[in-house]
Wavefront OBJ file of the C-alpha trace (Angstrom):
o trace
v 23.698 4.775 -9.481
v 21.170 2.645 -8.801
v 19.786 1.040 -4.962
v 19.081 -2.396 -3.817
v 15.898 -3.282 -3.804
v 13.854 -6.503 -3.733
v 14.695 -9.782 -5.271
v 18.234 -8.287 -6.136
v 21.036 -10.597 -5.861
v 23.947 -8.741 -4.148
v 27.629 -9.382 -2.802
v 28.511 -8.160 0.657
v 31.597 -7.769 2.922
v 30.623 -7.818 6.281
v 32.375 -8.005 10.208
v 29.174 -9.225 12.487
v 29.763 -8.073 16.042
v 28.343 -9.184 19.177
v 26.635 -5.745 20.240
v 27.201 -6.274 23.952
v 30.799 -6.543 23.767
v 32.058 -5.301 20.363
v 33.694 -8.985 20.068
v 33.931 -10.412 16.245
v 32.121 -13.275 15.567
v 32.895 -13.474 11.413
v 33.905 -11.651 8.727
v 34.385 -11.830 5.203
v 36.987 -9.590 4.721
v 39.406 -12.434 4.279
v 37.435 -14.552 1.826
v 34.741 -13.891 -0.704
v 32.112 -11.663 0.109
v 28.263 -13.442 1.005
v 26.167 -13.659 -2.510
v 22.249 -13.622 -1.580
v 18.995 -12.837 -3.012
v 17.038 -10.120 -0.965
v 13.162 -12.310 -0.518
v 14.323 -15.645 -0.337
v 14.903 -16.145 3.537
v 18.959 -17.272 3.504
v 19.656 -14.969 5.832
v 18.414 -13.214 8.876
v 15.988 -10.497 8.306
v 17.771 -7.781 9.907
v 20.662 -8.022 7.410
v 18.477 -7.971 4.837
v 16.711 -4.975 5.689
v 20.358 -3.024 6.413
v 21.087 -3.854 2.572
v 17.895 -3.175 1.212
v 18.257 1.123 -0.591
v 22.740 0.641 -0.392
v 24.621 1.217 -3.644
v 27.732 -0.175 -5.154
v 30.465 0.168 -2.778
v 28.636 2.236 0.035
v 29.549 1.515 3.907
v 27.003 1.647 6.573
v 27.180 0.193 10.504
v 23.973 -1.353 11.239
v 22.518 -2.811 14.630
v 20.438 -5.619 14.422
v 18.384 -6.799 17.540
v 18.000 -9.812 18.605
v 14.533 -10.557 17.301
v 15.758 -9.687 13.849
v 18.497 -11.655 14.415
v 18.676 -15.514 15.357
v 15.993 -14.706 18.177
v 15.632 -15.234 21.988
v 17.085 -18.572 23.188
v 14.605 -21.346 23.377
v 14.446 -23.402 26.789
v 12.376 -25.885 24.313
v 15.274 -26.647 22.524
v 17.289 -27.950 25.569
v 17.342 -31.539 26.279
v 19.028 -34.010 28.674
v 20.765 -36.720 27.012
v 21.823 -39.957 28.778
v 25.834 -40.075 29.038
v 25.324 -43.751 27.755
v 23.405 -42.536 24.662
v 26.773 -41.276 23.384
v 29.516 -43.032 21.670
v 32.379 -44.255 23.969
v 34.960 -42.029 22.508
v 32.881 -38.527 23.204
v 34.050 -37.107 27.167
v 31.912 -34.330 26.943
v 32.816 -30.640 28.124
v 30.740 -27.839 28.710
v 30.519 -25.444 25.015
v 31.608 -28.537 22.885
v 29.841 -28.803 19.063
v 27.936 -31.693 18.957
v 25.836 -33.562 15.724
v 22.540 -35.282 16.154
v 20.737 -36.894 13.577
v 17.452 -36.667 12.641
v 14.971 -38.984 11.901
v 14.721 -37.623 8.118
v 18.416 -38.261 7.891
v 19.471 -34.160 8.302
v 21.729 -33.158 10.958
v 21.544 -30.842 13.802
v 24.203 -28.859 15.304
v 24.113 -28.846 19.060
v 26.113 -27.373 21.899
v 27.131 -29.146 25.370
v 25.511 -26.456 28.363
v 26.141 -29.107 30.880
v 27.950 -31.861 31.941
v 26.429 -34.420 34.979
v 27.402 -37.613 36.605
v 25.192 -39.530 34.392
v 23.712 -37.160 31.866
v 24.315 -34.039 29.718
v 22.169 -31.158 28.584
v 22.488 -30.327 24.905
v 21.538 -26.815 23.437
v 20.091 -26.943 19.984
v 19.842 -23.044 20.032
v 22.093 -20.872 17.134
v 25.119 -19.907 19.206
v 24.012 -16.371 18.273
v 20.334 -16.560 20.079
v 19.942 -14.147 22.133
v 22.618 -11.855 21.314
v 21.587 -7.748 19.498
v 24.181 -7.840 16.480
v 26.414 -4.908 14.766
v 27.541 -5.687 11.152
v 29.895 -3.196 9.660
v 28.352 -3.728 5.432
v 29.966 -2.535 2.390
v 28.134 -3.506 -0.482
v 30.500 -4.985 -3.198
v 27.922 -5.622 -6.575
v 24.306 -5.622 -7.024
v 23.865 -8.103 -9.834
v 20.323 -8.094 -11.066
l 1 2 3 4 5 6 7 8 9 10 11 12 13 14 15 16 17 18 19 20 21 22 23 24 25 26 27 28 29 30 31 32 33 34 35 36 37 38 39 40 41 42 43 44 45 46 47 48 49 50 51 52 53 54 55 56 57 58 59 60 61 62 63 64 65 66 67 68 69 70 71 72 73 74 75 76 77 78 79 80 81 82 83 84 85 86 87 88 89 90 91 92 93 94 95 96 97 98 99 100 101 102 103 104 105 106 107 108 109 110 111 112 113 114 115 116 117 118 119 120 121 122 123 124 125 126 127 128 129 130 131 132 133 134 135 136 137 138 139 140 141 142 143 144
């Protein structure tokens, strides 16, 4: 039976945990497994790596720190934002998604961290910065 190696394109199932807390963050157990090639960069290293050597329909836990992961969270990529810089219709919380456009026209998911009298703080960090991961993987096909 043959291993993943590199540049194979395989299909995964996969439950990502937070590995503080044990608390699901997403799955694919309800919908079609993730299709990726290993070398290309789509998605973080450390899941790569737990693939990389698994055959057809093996299950494996894996634990994935944080620096494999989506990395420490950035104070760089906080920034105040003048309450009068956003449209009228936006009363912002604290945790509420965010878009901000770029100037090269792509977007850019950020996260309210707080709310002020006359300004907020956005958070353009991955909601998953900063966080060691568990991923429970069972590889479904390796199709090269």
């Amino acid at each position: 039976m043959s291993q993943v190696k590199e540049k194979d394109t395989v299909k995964v199932h996969y439950t990502g945990k937070l590995a503080s807390t044990g608390q699901v963050f997403d799955s694919s157990l309800e919908r079609e497994p993730i299709e990726f090639t290993l070398g290309e960069g789509t998605i973080i290293p450390g899941f790569e790596t737990g693939v990389l050597n698994m055959k057809e329909s093996e299950k494996k836990t894996i634990e994935i720190p944080k620096e494999e992961a989506y990395g420490e969270v950035r104070k760089d990529l906080f920034q105040q934002v003048g309450k009068d810089q956003l449209p009228e219709e936006i009363k912002p919380e604290v945790g509420m998604g965010l878009v901000s456009q770029n100037p090269d026209g792509s977007e850019r998911q950020l996260r309210v961290a707080e709310v002020n009298d006359d300004h907020i703080v956005v958070d353009a960090n991955h909601p998953l910065a900063g966080h060691d991961l568990t991923f429970e993987l069972e590889l479904v096909e390796i199709k090269s």
